[in-house]
Structure formats: structure tokens, C-alpha cells
C-alpha positions as CSV (number, residue, x, y, z in Angstrom):
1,X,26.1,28.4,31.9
2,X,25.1,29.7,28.7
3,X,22.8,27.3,26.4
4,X,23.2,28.2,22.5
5,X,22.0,26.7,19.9
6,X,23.9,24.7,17.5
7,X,23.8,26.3,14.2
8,X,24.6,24.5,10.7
9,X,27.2,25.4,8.7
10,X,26.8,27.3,5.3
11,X,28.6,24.0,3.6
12,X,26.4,21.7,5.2
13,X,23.3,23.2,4.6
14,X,24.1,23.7,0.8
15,X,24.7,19.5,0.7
16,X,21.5,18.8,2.2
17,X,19.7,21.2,-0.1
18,X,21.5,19.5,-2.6
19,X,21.0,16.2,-1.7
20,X,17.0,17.5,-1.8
21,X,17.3,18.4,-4.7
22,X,18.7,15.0,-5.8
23,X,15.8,13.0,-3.9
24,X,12.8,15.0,-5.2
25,X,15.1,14.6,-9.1
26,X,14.8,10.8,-9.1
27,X,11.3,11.0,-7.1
28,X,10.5,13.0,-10.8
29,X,12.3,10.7,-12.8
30,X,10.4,7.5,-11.2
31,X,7.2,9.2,-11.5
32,X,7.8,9.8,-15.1
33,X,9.0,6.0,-15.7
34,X,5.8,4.9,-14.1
35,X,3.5,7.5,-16.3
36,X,5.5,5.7,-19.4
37,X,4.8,2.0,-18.2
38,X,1.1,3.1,-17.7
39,X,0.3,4.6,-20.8
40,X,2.3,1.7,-22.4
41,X,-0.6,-0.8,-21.3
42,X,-3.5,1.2,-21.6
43,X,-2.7,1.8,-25.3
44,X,-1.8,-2.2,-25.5
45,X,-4.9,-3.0,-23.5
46,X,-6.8,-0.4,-26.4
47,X,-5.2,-1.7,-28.8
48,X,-5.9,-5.7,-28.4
49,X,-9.7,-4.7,-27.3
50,X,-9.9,-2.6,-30.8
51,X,-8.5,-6.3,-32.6
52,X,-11.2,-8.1,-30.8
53,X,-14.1,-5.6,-32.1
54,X,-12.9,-5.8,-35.5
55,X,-12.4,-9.9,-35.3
56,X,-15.7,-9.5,-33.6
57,X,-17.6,-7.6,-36.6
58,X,-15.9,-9.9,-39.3
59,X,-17.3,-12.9,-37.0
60,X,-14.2,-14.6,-36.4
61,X,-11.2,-14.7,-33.8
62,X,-8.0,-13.2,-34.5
């Protein structure tokens, strides 16, 4: 008896390159949502502490 191995065909391979492709795409895409929703808070968060030093140095609240 003769053990081969199984091989994967041409077609099949090319899916799951594809479908690799595809994963690390919207791994990308999620990374750069996240990067958005970041840099959206830290300039709110900069922006609301630069209100309160300026409320600050007038000597009231905003």
C-alpha cells in the first residue's frame, strides 16, 4: 500500500488565499475605524481640557 499525500487543488487554494486576503482586509479596515474613534476622543478630551484652562484663566466656569 502506497501512502500519498493529499494535495490541494489549484481552485481551492486560490479561495483560501482569497478569503486571506478578505480577513486581513476587514482586520485593516477595523484597525482603521478604531484609529478614527481614538483620535476622535483625544482631540474632544483636548479640546474640553483647553475650555477649562481658558474658563480657568478668566476665573469662571464654562
Amino acid at each position: 500500500m502506497n501512502a500519498t499525500t493529499p494535495t490541494t487543488p489549484p481552485h481551492a487554494a486560490l479561495a483560501v488565499t482569497e478569503s486571506a486576503e478578505e480577513r486581513r482586509a476587514d482586520v485593516e479596515r477595523r484597525l482603521d475605524e478604531a484609529a478614527d474613534v481614538i483620535a476622535e476622543t483625544l482631540l474632544d478630551m483636548w479640546r474640553r481640557e483647553q475650555r477649562a484652562q481658558r474658563a480657568a484663566a478668566r476665573g469662571g466656569a464654562s
